[in-house]
PAMITI-385336 format. One line per field, with one value per residue (C-alpha): x, y, z. Coordinates in steps of 0.02 Angstrom, whole numbers, plus 32768, in hexadecimal, padded with zeros to 4 digits. Example, Ala and Ser with C-alpha at 12.3 -4.5 7.8 and 13.67 -1.06 7.14 Angstrom:
<dolums>
px: (8267/82AC) .
py: (7F1F/7FCB) .
pz: (8186/8165) .
</dolums>
This chain:
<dolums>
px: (4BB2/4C31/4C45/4C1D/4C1F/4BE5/4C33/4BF5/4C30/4BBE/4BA9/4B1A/4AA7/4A6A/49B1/49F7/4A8E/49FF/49BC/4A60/4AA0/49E2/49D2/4A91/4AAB/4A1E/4A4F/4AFF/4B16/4B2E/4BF7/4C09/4BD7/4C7F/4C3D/4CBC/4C80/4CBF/4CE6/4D28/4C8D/4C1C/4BC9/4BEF/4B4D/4B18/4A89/4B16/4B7C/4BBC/4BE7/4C96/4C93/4D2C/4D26/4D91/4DD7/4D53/4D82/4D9F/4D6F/4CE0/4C69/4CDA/4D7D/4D2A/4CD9/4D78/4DE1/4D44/4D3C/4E03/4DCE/4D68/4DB7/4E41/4DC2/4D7F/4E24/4E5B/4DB5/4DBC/4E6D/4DD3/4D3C/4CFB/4CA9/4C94/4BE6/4C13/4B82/4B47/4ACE/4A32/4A5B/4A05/4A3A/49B9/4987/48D4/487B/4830/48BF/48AF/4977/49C4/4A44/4AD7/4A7D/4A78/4B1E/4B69/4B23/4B59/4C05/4C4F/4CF5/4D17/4C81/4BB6/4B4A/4A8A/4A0C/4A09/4967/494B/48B1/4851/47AB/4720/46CC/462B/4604/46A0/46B2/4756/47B6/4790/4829/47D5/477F/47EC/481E/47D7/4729/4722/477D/474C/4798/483B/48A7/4919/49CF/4A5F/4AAC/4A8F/4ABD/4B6E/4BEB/4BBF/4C03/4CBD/4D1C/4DC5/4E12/4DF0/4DE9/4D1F/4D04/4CB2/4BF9/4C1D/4BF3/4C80/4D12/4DB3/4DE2/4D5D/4CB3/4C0E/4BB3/4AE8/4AA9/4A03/4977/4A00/49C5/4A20/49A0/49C1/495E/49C1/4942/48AD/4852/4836/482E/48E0/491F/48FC/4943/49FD/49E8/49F0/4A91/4B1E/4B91/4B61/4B48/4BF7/4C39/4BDB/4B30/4AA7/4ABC/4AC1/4A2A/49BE/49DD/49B2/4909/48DA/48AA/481A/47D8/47E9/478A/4717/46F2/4705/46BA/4708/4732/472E/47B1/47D2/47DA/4833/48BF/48E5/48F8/495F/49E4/49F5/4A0F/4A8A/4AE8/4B1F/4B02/4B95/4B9C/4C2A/4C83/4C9D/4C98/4CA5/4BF3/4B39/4ACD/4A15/49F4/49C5/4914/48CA/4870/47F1/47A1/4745/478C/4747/46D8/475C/47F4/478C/47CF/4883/48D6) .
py: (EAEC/EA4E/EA36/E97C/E8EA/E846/E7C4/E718/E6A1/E649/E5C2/E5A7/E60E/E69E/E691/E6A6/E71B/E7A0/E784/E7AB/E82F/E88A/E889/E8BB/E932/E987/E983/E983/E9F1/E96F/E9B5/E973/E8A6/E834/E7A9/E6FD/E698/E5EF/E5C2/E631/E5D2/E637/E6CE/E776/E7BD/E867/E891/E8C8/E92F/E987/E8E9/E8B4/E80C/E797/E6F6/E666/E5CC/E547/E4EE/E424/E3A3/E371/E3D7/E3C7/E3F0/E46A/E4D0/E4D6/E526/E5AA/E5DC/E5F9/E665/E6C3/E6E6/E71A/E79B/E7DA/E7EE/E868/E8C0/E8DE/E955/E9D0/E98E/E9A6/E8F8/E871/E7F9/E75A/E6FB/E655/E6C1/E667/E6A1/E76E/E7AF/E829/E878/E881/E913/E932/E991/E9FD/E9EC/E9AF/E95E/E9C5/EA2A/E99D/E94B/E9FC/EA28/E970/E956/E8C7/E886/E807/E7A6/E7A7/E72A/E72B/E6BB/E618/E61F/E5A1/E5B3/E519/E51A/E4D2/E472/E469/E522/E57A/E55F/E563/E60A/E6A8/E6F8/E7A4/E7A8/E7B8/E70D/E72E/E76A/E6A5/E657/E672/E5BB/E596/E52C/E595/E539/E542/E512/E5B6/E625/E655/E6D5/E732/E7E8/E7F4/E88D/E84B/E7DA/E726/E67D/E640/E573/E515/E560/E5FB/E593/E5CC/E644/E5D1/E5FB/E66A/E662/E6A7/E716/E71E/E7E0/E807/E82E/E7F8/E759/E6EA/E6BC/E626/E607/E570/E4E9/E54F/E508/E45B/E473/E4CE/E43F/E3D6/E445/E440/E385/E380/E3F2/E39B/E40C/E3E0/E317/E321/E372/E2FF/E36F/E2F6/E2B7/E368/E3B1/E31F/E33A/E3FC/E3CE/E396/E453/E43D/E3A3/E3F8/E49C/E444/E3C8/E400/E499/E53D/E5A2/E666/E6B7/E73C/E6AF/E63B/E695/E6F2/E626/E5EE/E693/E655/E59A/E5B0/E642/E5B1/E50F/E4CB/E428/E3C3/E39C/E474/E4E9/E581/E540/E551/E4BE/E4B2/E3FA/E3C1/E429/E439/E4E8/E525/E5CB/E639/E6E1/E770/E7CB/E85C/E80C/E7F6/E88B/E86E/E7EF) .
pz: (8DC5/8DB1/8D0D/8CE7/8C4A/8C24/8BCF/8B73/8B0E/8A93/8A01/897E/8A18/89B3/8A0B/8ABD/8A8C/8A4A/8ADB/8B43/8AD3/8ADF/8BB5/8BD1/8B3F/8B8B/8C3F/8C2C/8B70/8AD7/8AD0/8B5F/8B45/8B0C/8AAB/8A7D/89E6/8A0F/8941/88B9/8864/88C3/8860/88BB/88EB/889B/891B/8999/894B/89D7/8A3A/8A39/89E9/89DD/8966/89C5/8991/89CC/8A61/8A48/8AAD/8B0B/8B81/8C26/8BC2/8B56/8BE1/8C4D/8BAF/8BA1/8C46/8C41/8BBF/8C1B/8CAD/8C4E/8BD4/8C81/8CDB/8C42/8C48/8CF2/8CCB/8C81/8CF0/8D8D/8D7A/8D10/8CEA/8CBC/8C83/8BEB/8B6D/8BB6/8C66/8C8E/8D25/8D75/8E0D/8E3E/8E0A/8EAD/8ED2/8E33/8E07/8D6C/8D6C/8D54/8DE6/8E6B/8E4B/8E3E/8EF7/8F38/8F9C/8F23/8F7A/8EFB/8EAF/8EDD/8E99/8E79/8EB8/8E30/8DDB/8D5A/8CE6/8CB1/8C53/8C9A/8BFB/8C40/8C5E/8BD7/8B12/8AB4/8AC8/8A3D/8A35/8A11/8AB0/8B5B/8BA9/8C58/8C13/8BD7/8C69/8D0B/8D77/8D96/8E1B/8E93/8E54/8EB1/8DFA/8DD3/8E71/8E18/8E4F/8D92/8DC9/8DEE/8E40/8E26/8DB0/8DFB/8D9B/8D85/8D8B/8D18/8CCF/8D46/8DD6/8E47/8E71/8E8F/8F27/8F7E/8FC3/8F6E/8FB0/8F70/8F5B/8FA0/8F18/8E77/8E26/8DA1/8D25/8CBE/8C27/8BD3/8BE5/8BF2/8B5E/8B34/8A71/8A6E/8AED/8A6C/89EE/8A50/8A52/8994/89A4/8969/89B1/8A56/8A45/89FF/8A8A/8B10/8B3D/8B29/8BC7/8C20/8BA7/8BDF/8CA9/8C6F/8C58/8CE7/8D1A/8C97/8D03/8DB9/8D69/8D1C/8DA9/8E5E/8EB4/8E8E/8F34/8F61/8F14/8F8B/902C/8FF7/8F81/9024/9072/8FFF/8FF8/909B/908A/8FEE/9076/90FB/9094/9038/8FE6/9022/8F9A/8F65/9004/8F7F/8F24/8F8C/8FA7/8FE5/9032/8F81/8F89/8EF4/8F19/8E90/8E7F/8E29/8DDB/8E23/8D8B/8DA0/8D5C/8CB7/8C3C/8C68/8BFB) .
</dolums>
């Protein structure tokens, strides 16, 4: 068994960091999660306490300047780590990585049984809430029991595990200097923008308008509208099409990031992911 960790870096995200801290503490062993606090402002959670939690100075600047400096960050946090680790998850605290349960593994199990040469990434799965069917979220029930749409993204097919110490881009989205390569049956689920009420929440962050995020939070929500207004597709099809696509498609601009033609695929989450995050 490799032994593995996952690290994050948060601020003022307590509801998705529970969240995070709950799946991979579970999967992964809670002494084994690395958690930045961007801010020496930011209260130390006591819900983890076996986590290893490091208060930073808050990063200045705005969103593209800011999330350059963090990312540094973490590469750096996951280049020491991996002097101790087999492998390293790097993931934002509203992104779950899981592998589908057909196969019965967790997911220590299937990433210790898969040949990582440097990175793999998970198929992008972005979760939206379709507002005619799906209320806001109760955060004592499991997310996926409530939310069952969501677009396949190639925004969110990111190299997250790393075998050696290699420098991410921006958000995770990339490995400078290598290709990605897209495990079968491991899925990146993003649950950022996955209900209107808390979009609108983040909107009245000052944090983030300070530091230039209205304009990215409002393009978020457009998940909500393509959930909530265009078919939803079979799962199990067309997640299979679109490993494919993101495998040979590259966007011209980054050879080392996946494209898909600009489809905006929607499906439906099989009933079985349900009880996982």
């Amino acid at each position: 068994m490799k032994k593995i960790c996952a690290i994050t870096m948060v601020r003022n995200d307590e509801f998705y960091l529970r969240k995070w801290t709950a799946y991979y503490g579970k999967q992964l062993g809670e002494e084994n999660l690395y958690i930045l606090l961007d801010g020496k402002d930011q209260a130390v959670p006591d819900w983890c306490p076996k986590a290893n939690i490091t208060l930073c100075d808050k990063i200045p600047g705005n969103v593209v300047a800011a999330e350059k400096d963090r990312l540094n960050k973490l590469s750096d946090l996951a280049a020491e780590l991996l002097k101790r680790y087999d492998l390293v998850i790097g993931v934002d605290a509203d992104e779950i990585l899981l592998v589908d349960p057909k196969l019965g593994l967790s997911l220590s199990d299937f990433l210790s049984q898969y040949d990582i040469k440097t990175s793999i990434s998970g198929l992008g799965v972005d979760v939206g809430q379709n507002i005619n069917e799906e209320g806001d979220i109760d955060e004592s029930k499991s997310f996926l029991s409530q939310r069952h749409y969501a677009r396949l993204s190639t925004r969110y097919t990111k190299p997250s595990v790393l075998a050696k110490p290699l420098r991410w881009g921006a958000g995770f989205h990339r490995i400078k200097g290598h290709n990605f390569h897209i495990a079968k049956d491991l899925y990146l689920f993003h649950f950022g923008y996955f209900d209107l009420s808390r979009i609108k929440e983040r909107f009245n962050d000052k944090d983030r308008l300070a530091a230039g995020w209205e304009r990215h939070l409002k393009k978020r929500s457009k998940t909500i509208n393509l959930v909530s207004t265009r078919k939803a597709r079979d799962w199990d099809r067309w997640t299979k099409i679109a490993r494919f696509i993101q495998t040979y498609q590259r966007p011209p601009y980054a050879w080392n990031k996946p494209a898909m033609f600009d489809m905006a695929l929607i499906v439906r989450i099989p009933d079985r992911f349900s009880a996982l995050v």
